[in-house]
C-alpha positions as CSV (number, residue, x, y, z in Angstrom):
1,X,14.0,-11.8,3.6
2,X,12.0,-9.0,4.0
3,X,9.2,-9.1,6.4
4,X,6.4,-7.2,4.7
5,X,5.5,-6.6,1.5
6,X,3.1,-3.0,1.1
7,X,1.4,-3.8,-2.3
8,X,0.0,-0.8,-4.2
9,X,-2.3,-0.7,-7.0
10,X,-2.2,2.7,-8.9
11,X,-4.9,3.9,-11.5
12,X,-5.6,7.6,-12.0
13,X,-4.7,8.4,-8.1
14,X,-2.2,11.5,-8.9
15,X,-4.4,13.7,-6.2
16,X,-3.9,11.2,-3.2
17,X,-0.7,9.2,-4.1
18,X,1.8,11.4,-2.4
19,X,-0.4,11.2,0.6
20,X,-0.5,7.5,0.3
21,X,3.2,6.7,-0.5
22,X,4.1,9.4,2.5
23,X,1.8,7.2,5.4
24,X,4.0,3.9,4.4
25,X,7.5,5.3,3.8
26,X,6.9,6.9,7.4
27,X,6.2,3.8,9.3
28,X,7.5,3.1,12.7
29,X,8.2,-0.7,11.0
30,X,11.0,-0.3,8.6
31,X,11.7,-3.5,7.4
32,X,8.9,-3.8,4.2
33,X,9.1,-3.2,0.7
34,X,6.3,-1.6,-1.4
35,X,5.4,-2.7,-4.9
36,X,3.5,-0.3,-6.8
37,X,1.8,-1.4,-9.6
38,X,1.3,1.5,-12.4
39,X,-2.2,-0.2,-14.0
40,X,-1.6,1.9,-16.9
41,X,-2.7,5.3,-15.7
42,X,-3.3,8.4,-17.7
43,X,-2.3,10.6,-15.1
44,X,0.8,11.6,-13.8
45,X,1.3,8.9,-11.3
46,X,3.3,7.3,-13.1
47,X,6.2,9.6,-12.6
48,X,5.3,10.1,-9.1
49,X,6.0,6.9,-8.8
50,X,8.7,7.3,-10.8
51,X,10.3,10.1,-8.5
52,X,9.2,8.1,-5.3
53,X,11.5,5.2,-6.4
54,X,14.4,7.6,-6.8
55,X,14.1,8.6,-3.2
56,X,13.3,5.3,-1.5
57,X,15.0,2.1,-2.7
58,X,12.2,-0.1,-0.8
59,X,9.7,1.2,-3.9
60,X,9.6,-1.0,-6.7
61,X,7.4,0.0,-9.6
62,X,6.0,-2.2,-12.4
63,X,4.1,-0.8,-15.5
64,X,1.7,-3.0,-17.1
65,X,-1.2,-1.8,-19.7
66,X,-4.4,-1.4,-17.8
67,X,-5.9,-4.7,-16.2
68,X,-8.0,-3.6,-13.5
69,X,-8.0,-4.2,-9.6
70,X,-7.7,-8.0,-9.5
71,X,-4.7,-8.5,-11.9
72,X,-2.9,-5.8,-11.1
73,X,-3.1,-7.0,-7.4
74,X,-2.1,-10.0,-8.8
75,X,0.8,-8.5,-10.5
76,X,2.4,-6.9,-6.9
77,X,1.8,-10.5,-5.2
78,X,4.0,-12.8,-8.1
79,X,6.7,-9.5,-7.4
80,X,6.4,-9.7,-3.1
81,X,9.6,-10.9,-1.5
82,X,7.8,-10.3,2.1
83,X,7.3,-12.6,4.8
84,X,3.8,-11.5,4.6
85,X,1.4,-9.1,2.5
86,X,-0.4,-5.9,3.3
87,X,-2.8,-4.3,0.4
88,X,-3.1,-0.4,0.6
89,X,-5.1,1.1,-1.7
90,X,-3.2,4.0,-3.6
91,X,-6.3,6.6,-2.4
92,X,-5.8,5.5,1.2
93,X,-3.4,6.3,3.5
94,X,-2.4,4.6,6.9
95,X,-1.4,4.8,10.4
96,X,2.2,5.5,11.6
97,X,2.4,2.0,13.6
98,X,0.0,0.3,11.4
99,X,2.9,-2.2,10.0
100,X,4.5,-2.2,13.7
101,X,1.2,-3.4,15.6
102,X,0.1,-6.1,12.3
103,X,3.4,-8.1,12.8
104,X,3.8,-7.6,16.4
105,X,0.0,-9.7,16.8
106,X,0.9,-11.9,13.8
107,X,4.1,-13.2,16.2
108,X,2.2,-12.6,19.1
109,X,-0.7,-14.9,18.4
110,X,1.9,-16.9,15.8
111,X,-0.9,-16.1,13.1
112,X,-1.4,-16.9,9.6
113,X,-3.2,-13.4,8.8
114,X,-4.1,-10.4,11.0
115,X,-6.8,-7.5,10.1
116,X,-7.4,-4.2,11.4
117,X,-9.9,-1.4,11.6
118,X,-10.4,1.3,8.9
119,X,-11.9,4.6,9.4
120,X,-13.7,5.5,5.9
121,X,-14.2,9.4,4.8
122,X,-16.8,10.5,2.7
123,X,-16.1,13.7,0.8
124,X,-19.1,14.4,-0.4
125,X,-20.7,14.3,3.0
126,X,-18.1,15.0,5.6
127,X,-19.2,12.1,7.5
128,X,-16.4,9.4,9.1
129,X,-17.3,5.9,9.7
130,X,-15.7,3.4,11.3
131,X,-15.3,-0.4,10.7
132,X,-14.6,-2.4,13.8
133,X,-14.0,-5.9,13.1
């Protein structure tokens, strides 16, 4: 079984999804899957995606007509093989070691969920913030 499961929504993203897609196929972790779920966008992500899957045989891609956010999450969770689930939003990107360090404290602690910080740019203003929790 696969230990994580990376699940992608994707909606009108084709500026940021290569940066996105790049920051979880280069994880320290390797042992995940990532379902990306094409919420039918009228961009070109969907053969980014398309090409991404070529390369990588831990992408899965589904195409659905558009839901929105909630069932198209819903969509990549009924497809997860993981042991566990990670959501990254498909205009994010992520740390490195970000899959490493979850599981590591989710067997560490014997969890049932672990969280992490996110650091939130804001284009418009060039300002960072931070969210501990």
């Amino acid at each position: 079984m696969t230990k994580i499961s990376v699940l992608i929504p994707v909606y009108n993203v084709e500026d940021y999804l290569d940066i996105c897609l790049n920051s979880v196929l280069m994880q320290s972790f390797k042992d995940f899957e990532v379902i990306c779920v094409n919420d039918g966008t009228k961009d070109s992500c969907g053969k980014i995606l398309e090409n991404y899957s070529k390369f990588d045989k831990r992408i899965k891609v589904i195409t659905q007509e558009n839901k929105g956010l909630s069932a198209t999450r819903n969509t990549a969770m009924e497809n997860a093989q993981g042991e566990y689930i990670t959501f990254v939003d498909s205009d994010d990107y992520i740390s490195p070691v970000m899959l490493e360090k979850l599981y590591k404290n989710i067997k560490k602690y014997k969890s049932d969920f672990v969280f992490c910080n996110q650091c939130i740019f804001n284009s418009l203003t060039n300002e960072t913030q931070i969210w501990d929790f």
